[in-house]
LUMLUMDO-543715 format. One line per 10 residues: number of its first residue (from 0); their letters; for each residue x, y, z of C-alpha. Coordinates in steps of 0.1 Angstrom, whole numbers. Example, Ala and Ser with C-alpha at 12.3 -4.5 7.8 and 13.67 -1.06 7.14 Angstrom:
BEGIN
0	AS	123 -45 78 | 137 -11 71
end
This chain:
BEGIN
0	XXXXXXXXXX	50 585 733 | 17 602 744 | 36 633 756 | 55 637 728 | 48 661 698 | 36 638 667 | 50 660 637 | 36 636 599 | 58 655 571 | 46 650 536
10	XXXXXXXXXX	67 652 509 | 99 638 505 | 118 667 483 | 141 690 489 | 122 706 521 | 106 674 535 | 137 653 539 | 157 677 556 | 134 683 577 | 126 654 591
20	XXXXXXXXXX	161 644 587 | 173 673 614 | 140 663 634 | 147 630 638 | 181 629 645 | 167 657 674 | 149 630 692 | 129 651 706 | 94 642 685 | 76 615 668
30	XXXXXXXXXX	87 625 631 | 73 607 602 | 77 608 572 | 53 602 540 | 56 603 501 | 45 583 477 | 78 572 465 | 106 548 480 | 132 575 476 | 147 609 474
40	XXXXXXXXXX	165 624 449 | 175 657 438 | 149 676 416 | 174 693 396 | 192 660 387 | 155 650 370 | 168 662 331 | 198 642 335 | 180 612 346 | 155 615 317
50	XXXXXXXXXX	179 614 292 | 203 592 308 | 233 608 315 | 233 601 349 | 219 569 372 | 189 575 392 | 202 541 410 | 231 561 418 | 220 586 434 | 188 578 453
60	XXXXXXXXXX	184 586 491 | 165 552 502 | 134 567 526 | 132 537 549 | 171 536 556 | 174 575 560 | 149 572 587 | 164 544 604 | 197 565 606 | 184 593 614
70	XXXXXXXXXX	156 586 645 | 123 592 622 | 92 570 609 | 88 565 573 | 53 557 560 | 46 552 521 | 17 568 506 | 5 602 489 | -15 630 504 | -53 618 499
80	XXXXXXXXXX	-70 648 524 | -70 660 555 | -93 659 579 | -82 691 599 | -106 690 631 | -92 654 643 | -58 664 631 | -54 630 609 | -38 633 575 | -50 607 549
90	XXXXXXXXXX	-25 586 525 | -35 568 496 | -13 540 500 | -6 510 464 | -8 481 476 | -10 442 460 | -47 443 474 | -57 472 459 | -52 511 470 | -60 516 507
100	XXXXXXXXXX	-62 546 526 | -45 552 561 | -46 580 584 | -22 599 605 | -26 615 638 | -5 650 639 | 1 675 664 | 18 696 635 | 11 683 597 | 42 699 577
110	XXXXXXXXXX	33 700 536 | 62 700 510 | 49 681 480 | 62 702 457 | 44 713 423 | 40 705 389 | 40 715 353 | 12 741 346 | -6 730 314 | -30 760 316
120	XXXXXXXXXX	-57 735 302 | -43 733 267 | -54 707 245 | -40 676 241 | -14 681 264 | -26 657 295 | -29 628 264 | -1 634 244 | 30 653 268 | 54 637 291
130	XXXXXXXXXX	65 663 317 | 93 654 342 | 81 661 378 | 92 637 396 | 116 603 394 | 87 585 379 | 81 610 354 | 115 612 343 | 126 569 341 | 93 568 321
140	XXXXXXXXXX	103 595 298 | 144 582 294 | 124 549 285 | 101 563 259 | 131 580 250 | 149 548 245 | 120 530 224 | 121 559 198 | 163 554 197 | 159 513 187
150	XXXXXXXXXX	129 520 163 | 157 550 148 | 182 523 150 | 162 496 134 | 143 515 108 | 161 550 103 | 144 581 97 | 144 614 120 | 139 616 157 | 119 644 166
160	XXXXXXXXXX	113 657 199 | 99 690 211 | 98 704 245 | 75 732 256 | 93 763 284 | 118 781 278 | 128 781 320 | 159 761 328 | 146 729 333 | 135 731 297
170	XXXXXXXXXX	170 747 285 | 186 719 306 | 169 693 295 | 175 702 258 | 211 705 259 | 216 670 280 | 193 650 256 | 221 664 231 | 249 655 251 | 231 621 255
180	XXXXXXXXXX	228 615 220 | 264 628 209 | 273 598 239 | 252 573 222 | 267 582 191 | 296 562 201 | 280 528 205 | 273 519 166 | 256 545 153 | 276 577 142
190	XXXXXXXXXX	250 597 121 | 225 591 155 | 233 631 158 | 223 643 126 | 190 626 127 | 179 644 162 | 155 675 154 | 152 688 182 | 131 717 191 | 127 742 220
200	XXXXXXXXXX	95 766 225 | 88 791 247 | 56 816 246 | 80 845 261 | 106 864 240 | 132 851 252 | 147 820 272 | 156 814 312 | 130 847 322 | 142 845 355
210	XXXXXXXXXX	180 855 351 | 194 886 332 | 194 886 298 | 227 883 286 | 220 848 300 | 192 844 280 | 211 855 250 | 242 835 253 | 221 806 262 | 204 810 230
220	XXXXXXXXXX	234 808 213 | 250 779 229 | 218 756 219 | 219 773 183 | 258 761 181 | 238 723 190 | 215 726 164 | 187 732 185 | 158 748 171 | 146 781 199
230	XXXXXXXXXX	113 793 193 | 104 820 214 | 73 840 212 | 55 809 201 | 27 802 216 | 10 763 215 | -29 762 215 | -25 727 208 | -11 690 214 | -17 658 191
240	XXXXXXXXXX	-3 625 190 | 24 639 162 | 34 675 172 | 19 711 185 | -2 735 171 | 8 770 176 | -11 801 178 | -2 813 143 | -14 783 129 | 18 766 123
250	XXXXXXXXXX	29 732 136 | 59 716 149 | 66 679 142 | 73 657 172 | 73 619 182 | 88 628 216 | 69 662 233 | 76 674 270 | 55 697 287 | 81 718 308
260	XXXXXXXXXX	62 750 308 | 45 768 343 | 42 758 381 | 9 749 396 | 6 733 428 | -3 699 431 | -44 688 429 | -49 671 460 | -44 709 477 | -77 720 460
270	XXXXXXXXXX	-95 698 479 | -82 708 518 | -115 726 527 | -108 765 543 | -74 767 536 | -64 794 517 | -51 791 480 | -33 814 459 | -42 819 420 | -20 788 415
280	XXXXXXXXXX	-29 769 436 | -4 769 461 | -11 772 505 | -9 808 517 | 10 809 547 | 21 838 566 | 59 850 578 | 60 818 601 | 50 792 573 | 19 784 591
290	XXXXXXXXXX	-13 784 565 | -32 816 571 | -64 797 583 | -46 767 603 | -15 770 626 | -11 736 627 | -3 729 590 | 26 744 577 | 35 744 541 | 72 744 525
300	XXXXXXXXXX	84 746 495 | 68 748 458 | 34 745 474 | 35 771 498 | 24 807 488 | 49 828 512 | 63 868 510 | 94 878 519 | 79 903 552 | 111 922 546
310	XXXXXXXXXX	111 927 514 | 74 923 503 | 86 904 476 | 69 865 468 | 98 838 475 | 102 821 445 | 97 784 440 | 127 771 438 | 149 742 455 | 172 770 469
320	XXXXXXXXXX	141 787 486 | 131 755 500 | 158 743 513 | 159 773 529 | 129 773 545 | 134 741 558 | 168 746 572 | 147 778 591 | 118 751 606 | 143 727 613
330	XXXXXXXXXX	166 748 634 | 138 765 653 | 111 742 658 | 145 721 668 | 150 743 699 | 114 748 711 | 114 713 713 | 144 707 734 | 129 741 757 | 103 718 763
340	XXXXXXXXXX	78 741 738 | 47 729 722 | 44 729 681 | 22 754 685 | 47 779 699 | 49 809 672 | 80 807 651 | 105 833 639 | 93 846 602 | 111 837 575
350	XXXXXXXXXX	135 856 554 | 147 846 519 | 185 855 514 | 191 853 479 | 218 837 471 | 221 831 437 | 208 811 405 | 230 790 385 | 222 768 348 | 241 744 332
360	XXXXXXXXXX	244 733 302 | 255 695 303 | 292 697 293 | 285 726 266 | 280 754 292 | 268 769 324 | 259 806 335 | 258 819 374 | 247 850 393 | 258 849 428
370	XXXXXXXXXX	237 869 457 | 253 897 472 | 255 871 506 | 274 848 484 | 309 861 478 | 299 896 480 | 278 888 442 | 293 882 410 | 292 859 379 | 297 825 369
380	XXXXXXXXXX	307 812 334 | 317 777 316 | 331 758 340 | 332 771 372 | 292 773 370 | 285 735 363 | 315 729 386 | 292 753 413 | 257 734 399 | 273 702 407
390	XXXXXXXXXX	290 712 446 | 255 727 456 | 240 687 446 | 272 673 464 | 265 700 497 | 228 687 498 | 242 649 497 | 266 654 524 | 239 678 548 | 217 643 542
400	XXXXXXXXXX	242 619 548 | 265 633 571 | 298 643 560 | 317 608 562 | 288 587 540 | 282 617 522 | 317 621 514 | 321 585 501 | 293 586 484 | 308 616 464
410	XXXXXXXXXX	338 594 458 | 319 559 444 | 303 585 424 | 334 596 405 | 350 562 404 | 316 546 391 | 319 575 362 | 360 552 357 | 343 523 351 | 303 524 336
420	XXXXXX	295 541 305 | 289 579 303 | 254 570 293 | 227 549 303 | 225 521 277 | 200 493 293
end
């Protein structure tokens, strides 16, 4: 394949996988793949996962099989470097003998790994927090979680758990941690409810910043009515191994603590000499997702720093943004290719349509705003937004799988839900 253009994708999110999922099944390049995990799944499925109210095992996208479908390479490992003059990306790669690296030749290196929680260097945090990043993050949090429910069990007392931002994936995972525990309820231990203290902080004045505030409010509400404690305005100076410090001076009790709070992009992008790198961290790239200082890296996603040129407005970083951009490399890097272009052929710039923000609640509630592209705009309440949540997961299943696999998959899903309990027990 010496003629043909080598395109190494890292990052197996949202962005990565489609992709090199549209790539591959192309033909037209030598796509691979890389991430340090074995499989995809959804990042906005990661609260339910960490409490337990849904089956990661049920809904994982296995790498190696996706690429054998689908006409692409997939190579395990995580982002280690780059060494930009050869054109070789490096990949740390676990192995029995040890953690090797491996490099990568690239005609055009795509980056979409994503970011992470921003601790803004507080404290304690890195020692004593769990944050929920990734797949990993959150199994290891749902098993902490289920040590501190058989020592409950076993020896009684309170179960205290605190989780720092007030975004949604902080006002998510509240509520399904109380959904889980109103499930487990069920299985021998009926006053499991009344011993959860649960407590939600966030330095703002007020909840879910990034959608209007009668969302905010009735949001508020709705984890009041669960006996969720909301502490806005509260800022934490402070982690230890039994609670946080605040600002004030106070302190909140915890066993349990999740760091939800910020975005910064990942560490390993600090270290790509002459690239550009916003405040947070993130890859500048210009209209074209190209970084500013090399065309032949483009970055996607949560780590790429891009602005709308229409509007002049930063696209946010969220899973809608980058599934957007990647459906916008994909389609037209896709047609140079079969015109016979070269990677380095400029591409189209990018424009974010916004579509649209939607939270939910577990089964207790869910709010929507639709874009004005979306239905001509409107709201979303109750049910129809987690019915809305849950067909945007299902649309991203079925654009993976194809619409017949995708479709029963969809299906085993529901009839699994007949048959398994509503919670994750083992």
């Amino acid at each position: 394949m010496a003629d043909t253009a080598r395109i190494v994708i890292v990052g197996g999110g949202v962005a990565g996988i489609e992709v090199a999922t549209s790539l591959g099944r192309g033909g037209r390049a030598d796509v691979i793949l890389a991430d340090r995990s074995l499989s995809h799944v959804w990042k906005p499925m990661l609260h339910t996962f960490a409490a337990g109210t849904a089956r990661a095992d049920r809904q994982k996208v296995d790498f190696f099989a996706q690429a054998r479908r689908n006409g692409f390479r997939f190579q395990p490992g995580a982002l280690s470097g780059v060494d930009r003059t050869a054109k070789r990306a490096r990949l740390a790669v676990e192995a029995a003998e040890g953690q090797p690296e491996i490099e990568l030749a690239y005609d055009l290196l795509v980056l979409a790994i994503g970011s992470r929680a921003n601790d803004f260097g507080t404290p304690g945090v890195a020692e004593h927090c769990l944050s929920i990043d990734d797949l990993t993050e959150a199994e290891h949090f749902h098993d902490q979680l289920r040590r501190h429910l058989l020592a409950r069990l076993d020896r009684g007392g309170m179960l205290e758990i605190a989780i720092v931002g007030g975004g949604a994936t902080g006002v998510e995972l509240a509520a399904e941690l109380k959904h889980a525990i109103n499930l487990l309820s069920a299985y021998g231990s009926p006053d499991l409810p009344q011993r959860l203290r649960l407590t939600l902080i966030e330095s703002g004045p007020r909840l879910l910043p990034a959608f209007p505030e009668r969302v905010s409010r009735a949001a508020g509400r709705t984890l009041s009515d669960l006996a969720v404690e909301v502490r806005t305005g509260a800022m934490v100076t402070g982690a230890d191994a039994t609670g946080f410090t605040l600002k004030d001076g106070s302190r909140i009790s915890a066993g349990l603590k999740v760091w939800a709070a910020g975005v910064k992009a990942p560490d390993v992008l600090a270290g790509l000499d002459g690239l550009e790198r916003s405040r947070t961290g993130q890859l500048v790239v210009g209209p074209d997702m190209r970084t500013s200082r090399d065309p032949a890296i483009i970055a996607l996603g949560d780590c790429a720093s891009i602005t709308d040129p229409q509007t002049g407005r930063p696209v946010p970083a969220t899973a809608q943004a980058a599934r957007q951009q990647a459906q916008h490399l994909a389609r037209h890097l896709g047609r140079m290719l079969a015109r016979g272009d070269t990677v380095a052929t400029p591409l189209p710039p990018f424009h974010y349509v916004e579509k649209g923000a939607i939270v939910s609640l577990a089964d207790f509630n869910g709010w929507g705003t639709l874009g004005r592209y979306t239905f001509g705009g409107g709201r979303l309440n109750g049910l129809s937004a987690r019915l809305t949540h849950d067909l945007l997961y299902r649309q991203h299943q079925i654009g993976l799988l194809g619409p017949v696999r995708g479709t029963l998959t969809w299906l085993l899903d529901d009839l699994d839900h007949l048959i398994s309990p509503p919670v994750k027990l083992d």
